[in-house]
SERO-4910 file (N, C-alpha, C, O; in steps of 0.05 Angstrom, whole numbers):
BEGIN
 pado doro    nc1    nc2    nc3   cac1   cac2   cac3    cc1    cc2    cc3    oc1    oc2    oc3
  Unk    A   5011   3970   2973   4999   3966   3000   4970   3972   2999   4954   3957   3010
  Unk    A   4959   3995   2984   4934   3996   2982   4920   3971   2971   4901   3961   2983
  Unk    A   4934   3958   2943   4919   3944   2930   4919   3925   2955   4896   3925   2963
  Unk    A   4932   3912   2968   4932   3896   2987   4905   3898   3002   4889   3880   3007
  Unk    A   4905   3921   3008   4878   3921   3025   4861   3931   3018   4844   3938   3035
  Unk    A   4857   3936   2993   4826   3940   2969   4821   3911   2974   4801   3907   2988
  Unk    A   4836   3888   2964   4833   3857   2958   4818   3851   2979   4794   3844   2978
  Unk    A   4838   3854   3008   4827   3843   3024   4804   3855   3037   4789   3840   3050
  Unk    A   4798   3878   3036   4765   3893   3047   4756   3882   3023   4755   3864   3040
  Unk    A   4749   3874   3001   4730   3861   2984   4728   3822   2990   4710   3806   2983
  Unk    A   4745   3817   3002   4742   3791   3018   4727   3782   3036   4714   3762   3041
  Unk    A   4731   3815   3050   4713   3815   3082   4682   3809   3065   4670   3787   3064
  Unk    A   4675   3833   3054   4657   3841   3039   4641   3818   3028   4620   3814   3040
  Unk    A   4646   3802   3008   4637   3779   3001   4635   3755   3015   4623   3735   3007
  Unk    A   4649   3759   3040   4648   3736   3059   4617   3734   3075   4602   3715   3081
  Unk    A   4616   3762   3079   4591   3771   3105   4563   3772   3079   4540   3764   3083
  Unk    A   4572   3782   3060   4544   3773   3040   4524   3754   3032   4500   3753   3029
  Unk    A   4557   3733   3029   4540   3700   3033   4537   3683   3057   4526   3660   3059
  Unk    A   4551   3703   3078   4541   3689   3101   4509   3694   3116   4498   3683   3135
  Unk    A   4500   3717   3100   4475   3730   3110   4443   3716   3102   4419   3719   3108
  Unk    A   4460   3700   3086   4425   3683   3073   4405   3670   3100   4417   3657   3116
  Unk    A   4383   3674   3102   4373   3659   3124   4361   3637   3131   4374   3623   3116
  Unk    A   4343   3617   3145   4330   3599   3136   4312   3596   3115   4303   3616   3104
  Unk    A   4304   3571   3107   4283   3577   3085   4250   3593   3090   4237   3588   3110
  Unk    A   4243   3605   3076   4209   3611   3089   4198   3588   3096   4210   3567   3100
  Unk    A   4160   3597   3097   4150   3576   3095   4142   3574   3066   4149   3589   3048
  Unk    A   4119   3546   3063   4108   3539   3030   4092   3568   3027   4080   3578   3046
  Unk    A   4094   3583   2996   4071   3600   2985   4043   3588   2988   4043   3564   2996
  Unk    A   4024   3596   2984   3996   3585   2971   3995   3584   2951   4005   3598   2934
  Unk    A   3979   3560   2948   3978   3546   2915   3974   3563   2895   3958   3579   2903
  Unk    A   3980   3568   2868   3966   3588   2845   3944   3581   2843   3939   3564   2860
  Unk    A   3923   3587   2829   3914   3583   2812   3906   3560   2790   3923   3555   2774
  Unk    A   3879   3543   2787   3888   3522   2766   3887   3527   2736   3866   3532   2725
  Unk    A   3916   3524   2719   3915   3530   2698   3888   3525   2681   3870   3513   2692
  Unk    A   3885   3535   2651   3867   3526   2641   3866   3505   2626   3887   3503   2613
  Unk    A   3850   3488   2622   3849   3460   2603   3862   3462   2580   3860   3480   2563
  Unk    A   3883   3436   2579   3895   3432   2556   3879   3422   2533   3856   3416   2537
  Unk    A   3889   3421   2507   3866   3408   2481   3863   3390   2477   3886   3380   2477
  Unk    A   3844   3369   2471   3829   3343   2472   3862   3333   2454   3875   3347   2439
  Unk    A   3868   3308   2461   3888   3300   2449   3872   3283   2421   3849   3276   2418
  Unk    A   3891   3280   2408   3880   3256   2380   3861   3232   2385   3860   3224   2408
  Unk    A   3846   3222   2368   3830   3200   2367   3850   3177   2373   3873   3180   2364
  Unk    A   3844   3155   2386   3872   3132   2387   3858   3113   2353   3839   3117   2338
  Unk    A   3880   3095   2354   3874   3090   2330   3845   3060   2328   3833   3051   2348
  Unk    A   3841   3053   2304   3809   3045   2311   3817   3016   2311   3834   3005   2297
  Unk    A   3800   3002   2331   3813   2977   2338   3804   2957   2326   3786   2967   2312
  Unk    A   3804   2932   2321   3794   2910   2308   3773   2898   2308   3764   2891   2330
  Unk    A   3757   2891   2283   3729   2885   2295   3722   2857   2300   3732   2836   2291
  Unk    A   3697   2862   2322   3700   2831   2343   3684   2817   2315   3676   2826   2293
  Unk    A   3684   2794   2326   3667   2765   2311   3645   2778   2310   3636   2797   2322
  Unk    A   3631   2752   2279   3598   2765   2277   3584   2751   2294   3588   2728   2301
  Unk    A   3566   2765   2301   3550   2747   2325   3527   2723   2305   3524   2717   2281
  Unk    A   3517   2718   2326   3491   2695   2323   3470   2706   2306   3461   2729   2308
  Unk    A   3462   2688   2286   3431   2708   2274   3410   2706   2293   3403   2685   2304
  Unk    A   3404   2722   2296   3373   2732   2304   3346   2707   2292   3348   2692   2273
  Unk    A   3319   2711   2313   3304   2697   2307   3284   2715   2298   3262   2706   2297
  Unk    A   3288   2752   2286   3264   2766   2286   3252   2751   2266   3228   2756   2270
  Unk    A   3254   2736   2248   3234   2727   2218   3227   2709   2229   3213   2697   2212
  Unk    A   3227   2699   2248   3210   2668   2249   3196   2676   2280   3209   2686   2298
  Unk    A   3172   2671   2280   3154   2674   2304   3134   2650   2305   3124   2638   2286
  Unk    A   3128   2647   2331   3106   2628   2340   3089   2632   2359   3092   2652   2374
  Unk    A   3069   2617   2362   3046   2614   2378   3035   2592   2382   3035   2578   2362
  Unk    A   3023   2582   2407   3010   2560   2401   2989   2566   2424   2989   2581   2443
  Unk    A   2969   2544   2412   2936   2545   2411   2931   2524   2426   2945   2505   2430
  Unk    A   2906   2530   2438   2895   2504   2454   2867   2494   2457   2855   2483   2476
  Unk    A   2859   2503   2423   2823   2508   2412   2808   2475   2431   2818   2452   2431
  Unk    A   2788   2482   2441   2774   2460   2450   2749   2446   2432   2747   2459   2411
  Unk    A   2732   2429   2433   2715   2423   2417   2698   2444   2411   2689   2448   2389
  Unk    A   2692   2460   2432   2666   2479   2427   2683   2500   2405   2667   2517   2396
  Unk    A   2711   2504   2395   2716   2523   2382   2713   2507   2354   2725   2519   2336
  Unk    A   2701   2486   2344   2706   2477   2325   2670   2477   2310   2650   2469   2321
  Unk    A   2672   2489   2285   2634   2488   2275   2640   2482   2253   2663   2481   2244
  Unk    A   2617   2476   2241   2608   2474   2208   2604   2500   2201   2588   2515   2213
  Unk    A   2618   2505   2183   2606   2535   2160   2578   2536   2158   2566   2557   2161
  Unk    A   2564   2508   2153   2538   2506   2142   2510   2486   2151   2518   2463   2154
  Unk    A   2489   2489   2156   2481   2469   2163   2487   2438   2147   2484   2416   2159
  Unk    A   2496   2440   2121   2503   2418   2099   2522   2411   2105   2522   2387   2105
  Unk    A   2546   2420   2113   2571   2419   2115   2581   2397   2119   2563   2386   2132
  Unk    A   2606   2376   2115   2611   2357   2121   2645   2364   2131   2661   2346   2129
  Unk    A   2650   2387   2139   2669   2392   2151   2667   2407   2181   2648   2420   2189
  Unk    A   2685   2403   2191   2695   2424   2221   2715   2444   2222   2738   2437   2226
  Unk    A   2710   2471   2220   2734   2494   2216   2737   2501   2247   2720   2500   2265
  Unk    A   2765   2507   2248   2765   2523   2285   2781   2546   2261   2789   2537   2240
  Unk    A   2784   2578   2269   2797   2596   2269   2810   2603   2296   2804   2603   2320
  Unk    A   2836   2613   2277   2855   2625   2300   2864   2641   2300   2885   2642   2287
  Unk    A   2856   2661   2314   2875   2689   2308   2899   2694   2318   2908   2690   2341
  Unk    A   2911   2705   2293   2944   2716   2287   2945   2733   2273   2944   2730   2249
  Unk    A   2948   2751   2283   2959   2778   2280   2980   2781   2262   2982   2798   2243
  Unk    A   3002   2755   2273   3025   2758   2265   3037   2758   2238   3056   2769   2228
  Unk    A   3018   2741   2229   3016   2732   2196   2999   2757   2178   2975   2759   2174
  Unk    A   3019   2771   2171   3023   2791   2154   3016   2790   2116   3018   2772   2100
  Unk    A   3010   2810   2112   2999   2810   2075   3021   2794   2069   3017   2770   2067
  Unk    A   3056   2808   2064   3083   2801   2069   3086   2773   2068   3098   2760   2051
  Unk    A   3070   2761   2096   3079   2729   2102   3067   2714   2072   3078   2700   2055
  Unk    A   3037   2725   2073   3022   2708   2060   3032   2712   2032   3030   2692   2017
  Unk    A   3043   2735   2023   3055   2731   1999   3082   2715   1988   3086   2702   1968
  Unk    A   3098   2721   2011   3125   2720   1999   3134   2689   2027   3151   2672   2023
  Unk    A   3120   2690   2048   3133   2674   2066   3121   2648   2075   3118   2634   2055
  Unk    A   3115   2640   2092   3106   2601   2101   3089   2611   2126   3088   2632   2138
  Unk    A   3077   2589   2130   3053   2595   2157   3069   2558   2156   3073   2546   2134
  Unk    A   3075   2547   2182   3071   2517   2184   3061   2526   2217   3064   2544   2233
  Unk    A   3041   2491   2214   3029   2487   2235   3029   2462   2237   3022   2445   2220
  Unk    A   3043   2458   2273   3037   2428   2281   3022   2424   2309   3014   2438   2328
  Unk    A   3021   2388   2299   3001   2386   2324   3015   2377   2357   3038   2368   2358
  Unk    A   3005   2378   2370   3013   2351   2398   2998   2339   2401   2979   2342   2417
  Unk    A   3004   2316   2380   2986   2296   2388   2973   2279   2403   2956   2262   2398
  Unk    A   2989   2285   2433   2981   2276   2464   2977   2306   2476   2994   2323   2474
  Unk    A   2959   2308   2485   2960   2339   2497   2985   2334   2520   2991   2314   2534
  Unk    A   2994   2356   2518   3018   2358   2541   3045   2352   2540   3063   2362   2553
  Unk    A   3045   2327   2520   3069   2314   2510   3080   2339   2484   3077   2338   2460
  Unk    A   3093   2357   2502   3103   2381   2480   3136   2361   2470   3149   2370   2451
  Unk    A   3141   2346   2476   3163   2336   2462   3161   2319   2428   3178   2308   2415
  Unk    A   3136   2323   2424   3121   2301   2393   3102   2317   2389   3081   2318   2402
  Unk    A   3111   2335   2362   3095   2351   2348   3099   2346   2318   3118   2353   2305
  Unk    A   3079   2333   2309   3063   2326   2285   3056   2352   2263   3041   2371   2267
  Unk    A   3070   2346   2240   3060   2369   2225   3035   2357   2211   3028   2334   2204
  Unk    A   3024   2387   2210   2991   2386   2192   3003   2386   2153   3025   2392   2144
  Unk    A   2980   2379   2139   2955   2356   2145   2966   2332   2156   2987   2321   2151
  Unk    A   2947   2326   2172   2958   2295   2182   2933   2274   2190   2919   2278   2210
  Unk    A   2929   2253   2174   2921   2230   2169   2901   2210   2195   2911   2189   2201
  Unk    A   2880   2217   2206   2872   2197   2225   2866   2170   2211   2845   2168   2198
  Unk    A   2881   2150   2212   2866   2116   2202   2860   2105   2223   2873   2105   2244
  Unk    A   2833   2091   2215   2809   2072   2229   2815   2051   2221   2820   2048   2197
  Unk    A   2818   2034   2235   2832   2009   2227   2799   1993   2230   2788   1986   2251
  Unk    A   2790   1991   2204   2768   1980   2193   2756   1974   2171   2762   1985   2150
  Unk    A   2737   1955   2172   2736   1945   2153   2729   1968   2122   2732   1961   2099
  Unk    A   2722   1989   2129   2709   2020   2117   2729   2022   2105   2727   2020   2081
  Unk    A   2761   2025   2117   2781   2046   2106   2778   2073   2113   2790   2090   2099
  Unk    A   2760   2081   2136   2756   2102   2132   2773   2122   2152   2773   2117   2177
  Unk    A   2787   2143   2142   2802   2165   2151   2791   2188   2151   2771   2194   2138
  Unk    A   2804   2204   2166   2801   2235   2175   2831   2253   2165   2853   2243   2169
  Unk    A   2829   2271   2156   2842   2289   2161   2846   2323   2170   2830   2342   2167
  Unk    A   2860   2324   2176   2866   2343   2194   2886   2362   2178   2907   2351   2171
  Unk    A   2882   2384   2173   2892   2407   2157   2890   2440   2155   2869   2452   2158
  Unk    A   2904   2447   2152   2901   2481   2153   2907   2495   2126   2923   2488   2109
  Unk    A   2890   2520   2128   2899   2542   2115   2902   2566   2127   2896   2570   2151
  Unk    A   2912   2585   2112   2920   2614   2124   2916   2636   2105   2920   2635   2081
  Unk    A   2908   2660   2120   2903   2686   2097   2918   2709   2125   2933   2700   2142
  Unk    A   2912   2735   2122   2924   2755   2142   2913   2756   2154   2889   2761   2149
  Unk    A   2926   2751   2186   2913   2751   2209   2901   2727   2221   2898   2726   2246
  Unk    A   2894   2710   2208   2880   2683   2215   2899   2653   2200   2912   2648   2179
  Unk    A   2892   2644   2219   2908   2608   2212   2876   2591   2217   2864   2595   2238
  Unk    A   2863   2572   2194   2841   2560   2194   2844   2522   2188   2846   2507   2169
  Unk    A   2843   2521   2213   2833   2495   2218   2817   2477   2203   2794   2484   2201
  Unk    A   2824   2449   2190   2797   2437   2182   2799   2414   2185   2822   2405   2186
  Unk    A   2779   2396   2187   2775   2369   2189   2760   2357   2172   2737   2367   2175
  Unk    A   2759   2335   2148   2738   2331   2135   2752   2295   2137   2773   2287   2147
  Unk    A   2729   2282   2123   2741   2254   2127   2734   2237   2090   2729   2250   2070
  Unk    A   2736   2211   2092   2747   2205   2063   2718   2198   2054   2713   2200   2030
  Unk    A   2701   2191   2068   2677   2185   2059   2652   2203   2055   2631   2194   2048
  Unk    A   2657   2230   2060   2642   2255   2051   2616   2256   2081   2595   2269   2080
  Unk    A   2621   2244   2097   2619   2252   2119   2620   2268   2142   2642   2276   2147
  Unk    A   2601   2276   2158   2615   2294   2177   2636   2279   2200   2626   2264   2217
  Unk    A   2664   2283   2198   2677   2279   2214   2672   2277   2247   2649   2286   2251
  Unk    A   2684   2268   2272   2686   2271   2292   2695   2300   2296   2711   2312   2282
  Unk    A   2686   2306   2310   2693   2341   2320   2722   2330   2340   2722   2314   2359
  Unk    A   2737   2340   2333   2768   2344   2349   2767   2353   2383   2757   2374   2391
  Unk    A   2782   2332   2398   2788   2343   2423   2800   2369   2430   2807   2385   2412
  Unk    A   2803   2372   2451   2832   2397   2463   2851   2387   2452   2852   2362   2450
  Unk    A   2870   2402   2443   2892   2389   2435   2912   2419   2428   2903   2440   2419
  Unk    A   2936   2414   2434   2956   2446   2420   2965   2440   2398   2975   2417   2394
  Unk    A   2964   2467   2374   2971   2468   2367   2996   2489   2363   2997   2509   2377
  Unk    A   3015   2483   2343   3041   2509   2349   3036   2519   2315   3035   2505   2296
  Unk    A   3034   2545   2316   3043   2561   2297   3063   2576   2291   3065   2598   2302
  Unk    A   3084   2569   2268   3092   2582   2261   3102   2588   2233   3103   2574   2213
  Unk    A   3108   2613   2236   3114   2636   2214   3144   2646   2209   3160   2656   2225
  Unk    A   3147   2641   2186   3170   2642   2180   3172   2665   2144   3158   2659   2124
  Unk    A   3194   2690   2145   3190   2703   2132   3208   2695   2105   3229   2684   2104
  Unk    A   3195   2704   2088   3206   2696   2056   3239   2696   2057   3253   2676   2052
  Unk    A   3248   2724   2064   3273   2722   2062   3293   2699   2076   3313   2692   2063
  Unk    A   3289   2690   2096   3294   2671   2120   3292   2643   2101   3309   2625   2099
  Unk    A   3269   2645   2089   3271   2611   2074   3289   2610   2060   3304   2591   2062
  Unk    A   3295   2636   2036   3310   2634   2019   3340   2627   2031   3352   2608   2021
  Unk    A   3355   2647   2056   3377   2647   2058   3383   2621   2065   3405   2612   2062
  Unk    A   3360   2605   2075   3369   2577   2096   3356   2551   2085   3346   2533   2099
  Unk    A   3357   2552   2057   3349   2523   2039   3351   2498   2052   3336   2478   2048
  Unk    A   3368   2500   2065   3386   2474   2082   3361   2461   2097   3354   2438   2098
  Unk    A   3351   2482   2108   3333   2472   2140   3303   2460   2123   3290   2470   2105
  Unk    A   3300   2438   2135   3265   2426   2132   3252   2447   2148   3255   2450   2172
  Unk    A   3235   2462   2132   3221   2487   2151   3191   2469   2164   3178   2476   2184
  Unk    A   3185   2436   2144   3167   2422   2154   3164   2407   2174   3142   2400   2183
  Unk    A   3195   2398   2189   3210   2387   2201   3210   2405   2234   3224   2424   2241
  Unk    A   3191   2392   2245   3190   2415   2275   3209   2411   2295   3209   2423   2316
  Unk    A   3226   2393   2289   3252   2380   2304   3275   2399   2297   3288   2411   2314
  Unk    A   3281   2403   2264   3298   2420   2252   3293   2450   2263   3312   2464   2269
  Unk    A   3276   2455   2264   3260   2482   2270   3268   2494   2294   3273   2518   2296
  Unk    A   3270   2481   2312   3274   2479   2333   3293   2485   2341   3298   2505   2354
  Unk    A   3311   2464   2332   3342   2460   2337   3363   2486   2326   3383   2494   2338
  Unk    A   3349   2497   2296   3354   2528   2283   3346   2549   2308   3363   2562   2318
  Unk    A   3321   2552   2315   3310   2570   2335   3294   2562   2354   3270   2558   2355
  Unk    A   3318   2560   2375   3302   2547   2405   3270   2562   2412   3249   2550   2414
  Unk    A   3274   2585   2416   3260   2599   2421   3237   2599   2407   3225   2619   2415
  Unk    A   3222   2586   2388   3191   2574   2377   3176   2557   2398   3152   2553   2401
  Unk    A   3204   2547   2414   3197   2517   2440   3177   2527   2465   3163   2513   2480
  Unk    A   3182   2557   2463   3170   2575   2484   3150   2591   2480   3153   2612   2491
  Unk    A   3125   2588   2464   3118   2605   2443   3089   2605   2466   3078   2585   2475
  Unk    A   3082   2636   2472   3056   2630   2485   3032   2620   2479   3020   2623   2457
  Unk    A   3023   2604   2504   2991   2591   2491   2972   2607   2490   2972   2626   2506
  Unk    A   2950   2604   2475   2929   2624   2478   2901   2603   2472   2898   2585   2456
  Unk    A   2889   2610   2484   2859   2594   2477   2841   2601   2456   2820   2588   2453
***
């Protein structure tokens, strides 16, 4: 009879214990923000894109727009006409190892027909007599000349543009293919000669 009612007063007992839980609180306040975790691994290295376009740094231009008054004789004897042109651009480098070409427009304005130098004036006469038109180059300067076939002093040359350009040793070698004399080819390789500032 006791154990009877040890059992059952431990019934009571455990009944009213778990009946006593109450509602929930409210939320705590937030902790604290932990401290930074460790840089995770490098991801792995991804594929490399296409090679791009070559570059135009080796080839540069300029073009000129010398008028008659830029054109003299060296000499009072002289039977030629020099204009100089300064270019900077043309380097010890160029003059050793690389090309200077220069063409003309032979209509002023008509930049679509450019004539490479030396190039040939014929007089359609009974003389045979011609002019030509030609350049040289050292560092820093591109030189103009005009002499004609009969040891004459030539006509002194109108306004007219000319385009210069410079193209570096290495550039010729890699690109055998291209007529570097050919201002059409030139072109079509590096648009950007087509835009080359004028200078007087």
């Amino acid at each position: 009879m006791k154990t009877i009612k040890l059992l059952l007063g431990l019934t009571i007992l455990l009944t009213l214990v778990w009946s006593c839980e109450g509602p929930e609180g409210p939320e705590g306040p937030m902790g604290q923000t932990g401290a930074a975790g460790k840089d995770g691994k490098d991801g792995a290295k991804g594929i490399q894109g296409d090679k791009g376009n070559t570059g135009n740094a080796n080839v540069k231009s300029k073009t000129y727009s010398p008028t008659s008054a830029d054109w003299n004789k060296p000499n009072d004897t002289s039977t030629i006409y020099i204009c100089d042109l300064p270019a900077d651009f043309i380097t010890s480098d160029i003059v050793n190892t690389g090309a200077v070409r220069v063409f003309m427009d032979y209509q002023t304005g008509d930049t679509t027909q450019w004539w490479t130098l030396p190039y040939t004036f014929m007089y359609k006469d009974s003389t045979n007599y011609f002019e030509v038109l030609t350049y040289t180059y050292y560092a820093g300067t591109v030189r103009l000349y005009v002499y004609s076939n009969k040891g004459i002093l030539p006509f002194v040359p109108y306004t007219r543009d000319y385009r210069v350009v410079v193209i570096s040793g290495t550039l010729a070698m890699i690109n055998p293919q291209i007529k570097w004399c050919n201002y059409n080819e030139l072109k079509k390789a590096y648009p950007e000669i087509g835009t080359s500032k004028i200078s007087k």
